[in-house]
N, C-alpha and C positions, 0 to 999 in steps of 0.2 A: 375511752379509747381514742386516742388521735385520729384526725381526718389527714388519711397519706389520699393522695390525689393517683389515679387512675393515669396506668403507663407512663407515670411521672420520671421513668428511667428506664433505658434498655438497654441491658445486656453490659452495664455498668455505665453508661453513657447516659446524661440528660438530655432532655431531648432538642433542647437548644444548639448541645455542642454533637447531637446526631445531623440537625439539620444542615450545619457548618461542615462537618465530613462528609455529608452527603452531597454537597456543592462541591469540595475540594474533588472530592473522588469524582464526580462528575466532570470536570474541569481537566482532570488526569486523562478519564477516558476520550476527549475530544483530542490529547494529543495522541492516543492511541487509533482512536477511531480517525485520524489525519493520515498516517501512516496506513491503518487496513484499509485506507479506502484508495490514497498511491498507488498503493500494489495493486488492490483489487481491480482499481481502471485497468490497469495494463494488460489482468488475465480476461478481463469481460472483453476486451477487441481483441486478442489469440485465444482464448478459451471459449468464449462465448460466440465471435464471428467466424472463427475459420476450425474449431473444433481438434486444435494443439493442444496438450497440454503438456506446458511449460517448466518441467519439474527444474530449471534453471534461473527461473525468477527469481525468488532471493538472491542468486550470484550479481543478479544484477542491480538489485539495491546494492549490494556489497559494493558493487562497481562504482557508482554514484557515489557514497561513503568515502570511500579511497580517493575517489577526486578531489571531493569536499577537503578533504584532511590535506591533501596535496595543497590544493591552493590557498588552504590557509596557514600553512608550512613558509610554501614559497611567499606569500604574499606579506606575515609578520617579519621571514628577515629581509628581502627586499625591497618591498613597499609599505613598510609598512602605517604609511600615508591614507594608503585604499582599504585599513581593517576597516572602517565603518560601513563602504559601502561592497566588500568583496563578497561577502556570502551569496547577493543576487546572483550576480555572476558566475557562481561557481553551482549554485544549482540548475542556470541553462549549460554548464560545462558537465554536470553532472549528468544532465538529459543526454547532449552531446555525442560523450563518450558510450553510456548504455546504447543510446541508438546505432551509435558506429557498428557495436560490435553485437548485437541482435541481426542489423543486417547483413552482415558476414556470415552468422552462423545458420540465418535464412538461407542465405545462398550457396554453402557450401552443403549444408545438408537438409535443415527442414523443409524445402522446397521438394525433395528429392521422397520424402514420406504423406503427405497430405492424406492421402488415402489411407493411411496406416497408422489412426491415432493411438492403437493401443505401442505402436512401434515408435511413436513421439516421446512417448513419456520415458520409456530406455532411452532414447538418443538425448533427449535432455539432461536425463540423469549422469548419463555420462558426460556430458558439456558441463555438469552442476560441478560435478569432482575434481574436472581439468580447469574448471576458470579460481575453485577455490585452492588447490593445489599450485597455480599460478600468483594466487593474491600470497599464499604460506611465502614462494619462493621470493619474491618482488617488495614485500613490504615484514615479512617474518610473523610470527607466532603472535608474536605480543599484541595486545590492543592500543590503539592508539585513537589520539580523540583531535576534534578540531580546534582553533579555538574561534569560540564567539564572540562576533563585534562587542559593542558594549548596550547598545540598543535591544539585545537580543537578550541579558541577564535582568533578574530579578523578578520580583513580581508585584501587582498591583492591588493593594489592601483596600478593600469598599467598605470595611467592617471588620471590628475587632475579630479575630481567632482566624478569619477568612483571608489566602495567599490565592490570588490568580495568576499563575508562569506568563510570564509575555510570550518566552517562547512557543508555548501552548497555544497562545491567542493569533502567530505569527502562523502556525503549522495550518491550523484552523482556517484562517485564508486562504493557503497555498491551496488546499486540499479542496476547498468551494471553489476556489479561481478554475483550478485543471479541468473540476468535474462539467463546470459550465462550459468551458472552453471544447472538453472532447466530445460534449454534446453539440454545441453550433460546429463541430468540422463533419460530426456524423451526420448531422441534419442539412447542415446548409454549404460543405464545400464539395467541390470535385470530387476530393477522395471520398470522403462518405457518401457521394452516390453510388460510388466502384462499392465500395463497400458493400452496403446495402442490397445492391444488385447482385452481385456475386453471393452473399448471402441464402437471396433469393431463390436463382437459378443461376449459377456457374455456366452452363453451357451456352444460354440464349446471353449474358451479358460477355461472352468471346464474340458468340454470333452478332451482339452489335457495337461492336470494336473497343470493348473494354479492354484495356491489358489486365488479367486477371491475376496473373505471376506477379506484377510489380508491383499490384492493391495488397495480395497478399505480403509480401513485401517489405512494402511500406507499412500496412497494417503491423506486422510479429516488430520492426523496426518499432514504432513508435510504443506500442504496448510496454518493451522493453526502457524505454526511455522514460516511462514515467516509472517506472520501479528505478530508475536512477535516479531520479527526483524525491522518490521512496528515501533513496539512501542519503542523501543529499539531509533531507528533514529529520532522520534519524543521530543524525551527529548533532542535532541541538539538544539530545537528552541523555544521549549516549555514547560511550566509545565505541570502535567499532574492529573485528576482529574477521579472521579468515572464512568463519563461518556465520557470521552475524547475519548474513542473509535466509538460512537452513530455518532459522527459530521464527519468522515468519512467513515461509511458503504454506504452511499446512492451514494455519488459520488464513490465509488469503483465500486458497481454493476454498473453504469453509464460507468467507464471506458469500463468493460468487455463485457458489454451489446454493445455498441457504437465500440469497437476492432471487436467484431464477436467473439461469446462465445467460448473458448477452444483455442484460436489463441492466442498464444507468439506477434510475430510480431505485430497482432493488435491491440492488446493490450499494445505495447510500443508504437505507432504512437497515441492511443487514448488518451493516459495517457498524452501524453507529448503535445499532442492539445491541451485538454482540460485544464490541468495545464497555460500552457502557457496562453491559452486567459484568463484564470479566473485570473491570476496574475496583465495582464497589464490592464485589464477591473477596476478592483477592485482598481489602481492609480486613473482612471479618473473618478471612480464613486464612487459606494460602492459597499460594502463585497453581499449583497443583489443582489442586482442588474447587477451586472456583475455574480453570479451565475444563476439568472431567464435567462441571455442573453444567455452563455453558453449552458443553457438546452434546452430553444427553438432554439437556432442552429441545436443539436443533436437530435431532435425532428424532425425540419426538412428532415435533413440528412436521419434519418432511416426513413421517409415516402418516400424517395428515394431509399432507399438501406436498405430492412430491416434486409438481412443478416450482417450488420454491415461492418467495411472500408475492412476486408481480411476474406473472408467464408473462413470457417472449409470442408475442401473435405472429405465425409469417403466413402469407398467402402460397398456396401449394398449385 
């Protein structure tokens, strides 16, 4: 009787070329988990600090997106000198724009509900319909895509059967740079002491002359801005459409929900779990179904731990 070697193949795979899918797919998830963690930053300071929830988030990757594609529009037929270095660019124009228009719609009406978070998530939803119903009117039905410098295609081979996206390795930094970056503003600037403090107790950081309206503010402003940098990172893999925002709001709140609401940290350990397994699920199965496996994981999980993987400690 022949000597077959023990799990010598799986599921018709050797296990050589599972190890090489298992990198690639892994590889795939960090530009997924680049993306759920963009977003996720922006609902941890309005979802997590000021207790909005934001059902308009996704419009505002979309926002970001529509810029991206904007100026890489304008910039192949009139400069098209600056494709190499335009995309930087267009992802602080992408922030830009989302913040503009976050803190518009802080001011004209989320300011006006704070008290009333179950009455946020209607008044967003409704701002969700009118900003995608604006993108239908302004840019049409159709998808449209950016295009990318040339530094931004291809990918880098370490080893036969093995492709790593640049673009993937580019999102991957954005996504480390931001998270580091909104952790020293929440730790060590001005605004993240308003932050923090108001957090805290609202009443005693008015009584020591915090503006509390303008942290908040700037807080729901900024949040939204990095979901424009969301959408921004999103045109390197994807085209992007009226609603292209809608198909990652839910997995976002999932990250922030599943990190422990207001938590950096757990929010990068959630983001990069869930990325990860929904990437390599979604090889061996489908887009479907490896999403439903994901959520009753995290279902599970929080009937374990409903504070989420890293509770938020605040002093009372």
């Amino acid at each position: 009787m022949p000597n077959i070697p023990i799990f010598a193949a799986v599921g018709g795979y050797e296990l050589h070329e599972l190890k090489d899918i298992f990198i690639m797919q892994g590889f795939a998830g960090l530009t997924l988990f680049s993306v759920f963690l963009l977003m996720a930053l922006g609902l941890v300071i309005i979802f997590g600090q000021m207790k909005v929830i934001n059902m308009a988030h996704g419009e505002f990757l979309t926002a970001g997106a529509y810029t991206t594609v904007f100026l890489s529009k304008m910039t192949q037929t009139y400069l098209p000198k600056l494709m190499p270095i335009y995309f930087p660019i267009a992802m602080l124009a992408a922030f830009g724009v989302a913040f503009l228009i976050g803190w518009i719609v802080e001011y004209l009406l989320i300011r006006h509900l704070y008290s009333r978070p179950l009455d946020t998530l209607l008044a967003t939803w409704g701002i969700s319909m009118l900003m995608r119903e604006t993108f239908r009117l302004l840019f049409g039905a159709r998808e449209a895509g950016a295009v990318m410098p040339n530094w931004l295609m291809g990918s880098l081979s370490p080893s036969e059967g093995l492709d790593i996206p640049i673009n993937g390795i580019f999102l991957l930094s954005t996504a480390v740079f931001m998270t580091l970056f909104i952790f020293f503003l929440l730790q060590r600037s001005h605004w993240g002491l308003c932050v923090r403090a108001t957090l805290v107790d609202r009443t005693m950081a008015n009584a020591v002359g915090i503006n509390t309206a303008r942290t908040d503010r700037m807080t729901f402003a900024i949040g939204c801005g990095l979901a424009g940098i969301a959408g921004a990172a999103f045109t390197t893999y994807s085209s992007v459409s009226p609603s292209a925002g809608s198909l990652y709001i839910i997995d976002s709140f999932i990250v922030v929900v599943f990190g422990g609401a207001g938590n950096i940290l757990g929010t990068v350990l959630s983001a990069f779990g869930i990325a990860q397994a929904q990437s390599i699920l979604e090889f061996f199965t489908s887009g479907v179904i490896a999403k439903v496996m994901v959520l009753l994981t995290v279902i599970v999980i929080l009937m374990i731990r409903p504070q989420g993987l890293i509770a938020t400690k605040i002093r009372r």
